[in-house]
C-alpha positions as CSV (number, residue, x, y, z in Angstrom):
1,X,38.9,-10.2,-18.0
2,X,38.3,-10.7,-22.0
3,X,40.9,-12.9,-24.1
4,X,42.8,-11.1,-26.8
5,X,41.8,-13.1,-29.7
6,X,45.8,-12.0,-31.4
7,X,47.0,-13.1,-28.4
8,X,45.9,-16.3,-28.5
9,X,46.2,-17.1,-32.0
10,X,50.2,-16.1,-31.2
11,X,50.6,-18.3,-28.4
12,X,49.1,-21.6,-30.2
13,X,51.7,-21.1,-33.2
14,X,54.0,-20.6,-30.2
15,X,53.5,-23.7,-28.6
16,X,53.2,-25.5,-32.2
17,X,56.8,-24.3,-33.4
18,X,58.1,-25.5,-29.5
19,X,56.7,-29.0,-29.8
20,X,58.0,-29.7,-33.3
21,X,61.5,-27.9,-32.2
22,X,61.2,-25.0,-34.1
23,X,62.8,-22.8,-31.7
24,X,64.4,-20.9,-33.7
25,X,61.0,-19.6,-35.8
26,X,59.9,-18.6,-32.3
27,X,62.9,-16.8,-32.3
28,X,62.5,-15.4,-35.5
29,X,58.8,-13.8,-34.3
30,X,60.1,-12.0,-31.3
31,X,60.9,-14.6,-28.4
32,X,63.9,-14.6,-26.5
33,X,65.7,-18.1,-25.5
34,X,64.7,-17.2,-21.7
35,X,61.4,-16.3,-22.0
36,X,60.6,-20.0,-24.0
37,X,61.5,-21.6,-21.4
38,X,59.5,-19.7,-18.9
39,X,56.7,-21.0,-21.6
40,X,57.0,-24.3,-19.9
41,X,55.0,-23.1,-17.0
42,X,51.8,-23.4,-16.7
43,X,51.0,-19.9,-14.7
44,X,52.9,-18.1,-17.5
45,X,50.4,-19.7,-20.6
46,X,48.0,-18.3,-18.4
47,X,48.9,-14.9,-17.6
48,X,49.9,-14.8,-21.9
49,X,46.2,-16.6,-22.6
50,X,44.0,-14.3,-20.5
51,X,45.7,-11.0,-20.2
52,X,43.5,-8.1,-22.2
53,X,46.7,-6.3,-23.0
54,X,47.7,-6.9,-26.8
55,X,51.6,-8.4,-26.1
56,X,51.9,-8.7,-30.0
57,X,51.7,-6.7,-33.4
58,X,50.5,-7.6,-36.8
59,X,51.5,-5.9,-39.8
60,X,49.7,-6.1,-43.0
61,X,52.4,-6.6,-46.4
62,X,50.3,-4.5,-49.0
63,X,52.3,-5.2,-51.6
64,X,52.6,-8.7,-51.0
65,X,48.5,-8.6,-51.3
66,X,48.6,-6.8,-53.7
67,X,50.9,-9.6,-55.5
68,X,48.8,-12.3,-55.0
69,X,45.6,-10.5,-56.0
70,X,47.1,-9.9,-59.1
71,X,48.1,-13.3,-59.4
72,X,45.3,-14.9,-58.7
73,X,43.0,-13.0,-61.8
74,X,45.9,-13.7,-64.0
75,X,44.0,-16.0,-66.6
76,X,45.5,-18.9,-68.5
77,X,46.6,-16.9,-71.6
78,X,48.6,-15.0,-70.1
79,X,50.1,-17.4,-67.4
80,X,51.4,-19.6,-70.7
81,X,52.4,-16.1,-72.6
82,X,54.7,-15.5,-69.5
83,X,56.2,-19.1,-69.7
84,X,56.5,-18.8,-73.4
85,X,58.7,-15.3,-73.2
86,X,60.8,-16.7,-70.5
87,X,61.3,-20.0,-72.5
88,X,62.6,-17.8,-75.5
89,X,65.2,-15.4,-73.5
90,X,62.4,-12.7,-72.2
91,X,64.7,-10.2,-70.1
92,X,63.5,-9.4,-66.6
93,X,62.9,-5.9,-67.2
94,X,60.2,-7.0,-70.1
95,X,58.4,-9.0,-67.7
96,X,57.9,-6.7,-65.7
97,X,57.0,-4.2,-68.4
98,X,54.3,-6.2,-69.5
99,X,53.3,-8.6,-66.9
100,X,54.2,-6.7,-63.6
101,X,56.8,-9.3,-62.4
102,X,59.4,-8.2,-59.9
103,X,62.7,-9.4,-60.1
104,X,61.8,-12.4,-57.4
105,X,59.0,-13.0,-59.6
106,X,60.8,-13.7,-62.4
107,X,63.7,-15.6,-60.7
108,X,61.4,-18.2,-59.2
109,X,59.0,-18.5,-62.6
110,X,62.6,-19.8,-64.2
111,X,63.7,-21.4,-61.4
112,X,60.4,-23.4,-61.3
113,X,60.9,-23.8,-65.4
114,X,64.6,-25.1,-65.4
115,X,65.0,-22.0,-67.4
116,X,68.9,-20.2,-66.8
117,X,68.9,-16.3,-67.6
118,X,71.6,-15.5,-70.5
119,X,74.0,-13.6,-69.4
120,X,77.2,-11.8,-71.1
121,X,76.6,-8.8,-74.0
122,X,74.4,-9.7,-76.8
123,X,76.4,-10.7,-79.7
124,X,75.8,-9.2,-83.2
125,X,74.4,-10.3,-85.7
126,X,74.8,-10.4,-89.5
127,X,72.9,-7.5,-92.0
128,X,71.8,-10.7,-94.1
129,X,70.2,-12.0,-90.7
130,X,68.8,-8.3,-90.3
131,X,66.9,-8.1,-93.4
132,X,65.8,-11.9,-92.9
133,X,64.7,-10.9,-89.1
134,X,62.8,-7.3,-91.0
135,X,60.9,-9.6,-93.3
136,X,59.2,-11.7,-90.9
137,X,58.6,-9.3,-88.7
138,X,56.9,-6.7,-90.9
139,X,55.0,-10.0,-92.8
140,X,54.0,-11.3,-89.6
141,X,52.7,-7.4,-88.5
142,X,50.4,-7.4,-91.6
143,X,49.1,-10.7,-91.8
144,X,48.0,-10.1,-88.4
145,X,47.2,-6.9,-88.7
146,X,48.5,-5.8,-85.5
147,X,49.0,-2.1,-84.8
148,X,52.2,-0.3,-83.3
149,X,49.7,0.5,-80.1
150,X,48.8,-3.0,-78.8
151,X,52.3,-3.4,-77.2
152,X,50.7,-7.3,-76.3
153,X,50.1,-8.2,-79.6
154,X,53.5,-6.7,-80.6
155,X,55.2,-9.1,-77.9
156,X,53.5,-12.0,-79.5
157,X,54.9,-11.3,-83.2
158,X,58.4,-10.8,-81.9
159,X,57.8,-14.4,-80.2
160,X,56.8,-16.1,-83.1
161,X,59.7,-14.7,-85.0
162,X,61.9,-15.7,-81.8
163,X,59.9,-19.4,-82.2
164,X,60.9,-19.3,-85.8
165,X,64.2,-18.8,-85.8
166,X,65.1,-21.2,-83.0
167,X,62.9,-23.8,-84.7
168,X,65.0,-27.1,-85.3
169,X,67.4,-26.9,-88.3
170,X,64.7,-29.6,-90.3
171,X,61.7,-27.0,-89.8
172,X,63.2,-23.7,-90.1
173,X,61.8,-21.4,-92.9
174,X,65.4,-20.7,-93.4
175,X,68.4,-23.1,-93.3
176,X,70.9,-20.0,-92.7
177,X,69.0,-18.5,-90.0
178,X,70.6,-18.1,-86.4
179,X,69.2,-18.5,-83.0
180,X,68.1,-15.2,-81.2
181,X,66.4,-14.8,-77.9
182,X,63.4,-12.7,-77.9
183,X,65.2,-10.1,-76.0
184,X,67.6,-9.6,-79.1
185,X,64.5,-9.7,-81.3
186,X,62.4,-7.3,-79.3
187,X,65.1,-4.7,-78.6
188,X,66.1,-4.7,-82.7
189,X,61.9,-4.3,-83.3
190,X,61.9,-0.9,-80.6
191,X,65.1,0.1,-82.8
192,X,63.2,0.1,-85.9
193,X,60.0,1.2,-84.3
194,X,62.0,4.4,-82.9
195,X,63.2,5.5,-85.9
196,X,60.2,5.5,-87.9
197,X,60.8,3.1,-90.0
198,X,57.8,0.8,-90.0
199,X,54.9,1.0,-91.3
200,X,57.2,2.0,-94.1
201,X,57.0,-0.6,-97.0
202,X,60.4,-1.7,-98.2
203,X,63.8,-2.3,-95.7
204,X,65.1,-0.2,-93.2
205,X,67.8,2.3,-94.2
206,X,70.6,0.3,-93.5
207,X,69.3,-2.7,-94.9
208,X,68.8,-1.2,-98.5
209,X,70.3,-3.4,-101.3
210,X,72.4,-1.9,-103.9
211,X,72.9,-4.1,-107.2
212,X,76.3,-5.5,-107.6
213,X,76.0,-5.1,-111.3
214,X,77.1,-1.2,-112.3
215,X,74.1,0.3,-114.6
216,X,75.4,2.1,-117.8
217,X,74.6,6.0,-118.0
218,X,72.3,6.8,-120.9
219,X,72.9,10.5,-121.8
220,X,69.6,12.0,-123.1
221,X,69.1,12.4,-126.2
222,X,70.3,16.0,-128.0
223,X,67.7,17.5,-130.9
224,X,70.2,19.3,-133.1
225,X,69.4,22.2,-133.9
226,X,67.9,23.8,-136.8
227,X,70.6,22.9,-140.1
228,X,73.4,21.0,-138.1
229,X,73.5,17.6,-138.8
230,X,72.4,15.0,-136.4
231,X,74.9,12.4,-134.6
């Protein structure tokens, strides 16, 4: 009579959770009350130990694996570009666009951070703030040279603008900007990217400036005609 090698790798965790009082994470595997205390016999470790009759199931979590694997190849970079996003108001939903995070994922990463996710309806901005926030994106877009495609390297420009604007007051390229999270940032960027509005050169529609100063109408000129007089 052959050992069932689940078997007895069951009963040891078994009779580890008993003699630390755990009861209740022998419980929580399968074990009723009455049959713990029948552990306490000697014949019935035995008969458990030795019988070639599997009394216990394992079940593989795929995705769990799956979860860790992942985890586990995620290199440096991106490890600090997922703490960086998070830092500057990332939304759950574009974590787990771009970094396959679930929502439990994400929950612990801030938890673990001390970082609290905003909450309420993002609040509107100004147009002069608009055409501040167009600027340095679009600048940023070409100095970089980054293309609409590499939705990465995208994520990284709308962080440095996020980084920018929620610089302190001393180091801010502008003393009238206002602090946006990146998720403000990022879903005013898909806004503009949607319409079709960049690569265009200039300001997007909305934003276009019209001079306060009225221009005076020059009529063109009038050739008189052959024998009238001119004016």
């Amino acid at each position: 009579m052959s050992k069932t090698p689940i078997n007895e790798a069951i009963l040891a965790q078994v009779l580890h959770h008993i003699r630390n009082g755990q009861l209740r994470r022998c419980i929580e595997m399968g074990l009723e009350p009455e049959i713990l205390a029948q552990l306490q016999q000697p014949s019935v470790l035995s008969l458990l130990l030795n019988t070639p009759v599997s009394w216990c199931r394992v079940t593989i979590d795929g995705d769990m694996v799956k979860k860790l694997l992942i985890g586990a190849q995620r290199s440096d970079e991106e490890v600090r570009m997922i703490e960086r996003a998070l830092r500057l108001g990332a939304t759950t939903q574009m974590l787990q666009q771009f970094f396959g995070l679930s929502p439990q994922d994400v929950a612990t990463q801030r938890l673990m951070m001390g970082v609290t996710a905003r909450r309420g309806r993002w609040r509107e901005f100004s147009e002069e703030m608009d055409a501040h926030l167009w600027y340095r994106w679009t600048h940023l877009m070409q100095e970089h040279q980054v293309e609409l495609e590499d939705s990465l390297a995208l994520l990284d420009i709308a962080m440095l603008v996020a980084e920018e604007l929620n610089a302190p007051q001393d180091t801010k390229l502008d003393e009238n900007c206002e602090n946006l999270s990146l998720a403000i940032i990022w879903h005013r960027v898909q806004s503009w990217i949607k319409e079709g509005l960049y690569p265009a050169t200039g300001l997007p529609k909305r934003l276009q400036l019209v001079s306060a100063t009225p221009q005076r109408v020059i009529p063109p000129a009038v050739i008189p005609a052959k024998g009238e007089p001119s004016l």
